[in-house]
N, C-alpha and C positions, 0 to 999 in steps of 0.2 A: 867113696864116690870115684869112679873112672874116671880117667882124664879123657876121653870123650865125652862123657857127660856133664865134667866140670865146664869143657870149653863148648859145648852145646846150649850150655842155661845163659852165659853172656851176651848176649847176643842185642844187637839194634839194627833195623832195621831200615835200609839208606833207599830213598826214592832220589832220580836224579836227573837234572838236564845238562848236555854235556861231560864233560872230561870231570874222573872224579878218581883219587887216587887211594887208596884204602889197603889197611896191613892184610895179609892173610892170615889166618889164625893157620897154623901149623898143628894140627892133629891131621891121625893118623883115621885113615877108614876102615872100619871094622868089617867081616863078615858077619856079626849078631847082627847089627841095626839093620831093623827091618820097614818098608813102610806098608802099612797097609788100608782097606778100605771097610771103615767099622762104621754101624747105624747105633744111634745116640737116641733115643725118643723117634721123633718122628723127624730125624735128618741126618744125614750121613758125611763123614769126614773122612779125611788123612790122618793119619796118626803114622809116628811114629815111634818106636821100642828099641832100646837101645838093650845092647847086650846084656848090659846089667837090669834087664826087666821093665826098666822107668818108662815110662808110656806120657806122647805129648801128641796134643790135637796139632797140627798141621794148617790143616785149612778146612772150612768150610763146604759142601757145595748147596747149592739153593737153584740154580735156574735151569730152565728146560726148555731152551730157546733155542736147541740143536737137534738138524735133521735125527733120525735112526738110527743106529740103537740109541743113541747120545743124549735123546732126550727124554730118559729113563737116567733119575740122579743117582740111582743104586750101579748103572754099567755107566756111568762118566766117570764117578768116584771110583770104582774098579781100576778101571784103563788108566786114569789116572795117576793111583796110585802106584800101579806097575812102573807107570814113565819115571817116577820119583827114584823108584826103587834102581832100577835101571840106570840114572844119572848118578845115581848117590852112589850105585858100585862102578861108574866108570869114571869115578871121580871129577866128574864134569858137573854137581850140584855145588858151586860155587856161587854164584851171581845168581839171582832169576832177574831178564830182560822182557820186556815187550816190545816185539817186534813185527813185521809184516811176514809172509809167505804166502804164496802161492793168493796172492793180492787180501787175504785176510788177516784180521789182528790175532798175533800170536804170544804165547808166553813161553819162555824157554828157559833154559838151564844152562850153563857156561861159565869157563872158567875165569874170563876174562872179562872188563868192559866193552873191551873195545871188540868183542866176538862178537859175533852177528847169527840169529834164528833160522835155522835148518832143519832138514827132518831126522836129524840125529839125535839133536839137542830139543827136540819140540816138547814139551810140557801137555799145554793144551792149548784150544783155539778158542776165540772171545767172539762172541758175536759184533756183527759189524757196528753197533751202535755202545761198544763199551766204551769207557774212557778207564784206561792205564789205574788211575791214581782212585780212584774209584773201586775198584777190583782190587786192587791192591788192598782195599782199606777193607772192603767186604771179606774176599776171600780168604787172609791172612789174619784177620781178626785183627788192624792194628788199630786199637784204641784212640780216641780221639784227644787224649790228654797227650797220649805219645808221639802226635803226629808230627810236633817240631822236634821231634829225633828223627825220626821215621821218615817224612815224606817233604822233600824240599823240592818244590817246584817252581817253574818261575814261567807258568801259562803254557807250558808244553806237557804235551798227555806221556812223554816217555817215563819210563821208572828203572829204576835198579835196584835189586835187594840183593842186602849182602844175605846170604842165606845161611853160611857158618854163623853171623854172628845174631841171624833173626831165629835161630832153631838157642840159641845161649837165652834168650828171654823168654820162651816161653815156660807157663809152669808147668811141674808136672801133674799127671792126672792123679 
């Protein structure tokens, strides 16, 4: 087993309000690991493939509550994918945050907490009626048993995943 994939399967996943302090896992970023956008029966996901072949669903997508092309779940999971693929090679898929831009709720990629959602770092955009912790639970598939690992909130919709160590739990396909 590669030590990207070893330190890929560890993984929990942190929702958060305020200042939250967390190790980095120190691997190294591969050019194999790829993300991409694969249909499963009748719904389409994230996955991502690590160098060494091992294949893990990502995330979900489900809603079509976005203007053109976007509310077509086959080109949001597309685009989306790409934005992954794109953060994970500019080693900025550290953190995923929910944040505002351009007065909409947004999800983004960064390395830090304390970074803030821009169109470099933009993931994708949530319809104005999503709530963070919600989305978080749908789109990342985090189980409800898990969620006192996972999602600690305290009546605020912000969230924070560590994404090094939310990509270490999931299984493989």
């Amino acid at each position: 087993m590669s030590r990207l994939t070893k330190n890929l399967i560890l993984a929990v996943v942190t929702v958060l309000s305020g200042v939250v302090t967390t190790n980095q896992p120190s691997y190294s970023y591969t050019t194999g690991t790829r993300f991409s956008c694969e249909r499963k029966g009748d719904e389409y996901f994230t996955f991502l493939r690590t160098e060494d072949s091992k294949k893990y669903q990502v995330m979900k997508f489900a809603s079509t509550d976005f203007p053109p092309p976007y509310n077509k779940i086959r080109n949001r999971c597309e685009e989306i994918s790409s934005r992954f693929q794109r953060s994970y090679d500019n080693g900025t898929l550290r953190k995923i945050i929910v944040g505002r831009l351009n007065n909409q709720p947004v999800v983004c990629a960064v390395k830090d907490v304390s970074d803030t959602c821009d169109r470099s770092n933009l993931l994708f955009t949530l319809t104005n009626k999503a709530k963070g912790k919600d989305i978080a639970n749908r789109l990342f598939n985090i189980a409800e048993k898990d969620s006192r690992k996972v999602l600690t909130a305290n009546g605020s919709d912000n969230i924070m995943i560590d994404f090094d160590r939310y990509l270490e739990s999931l299984p493989r396909e």
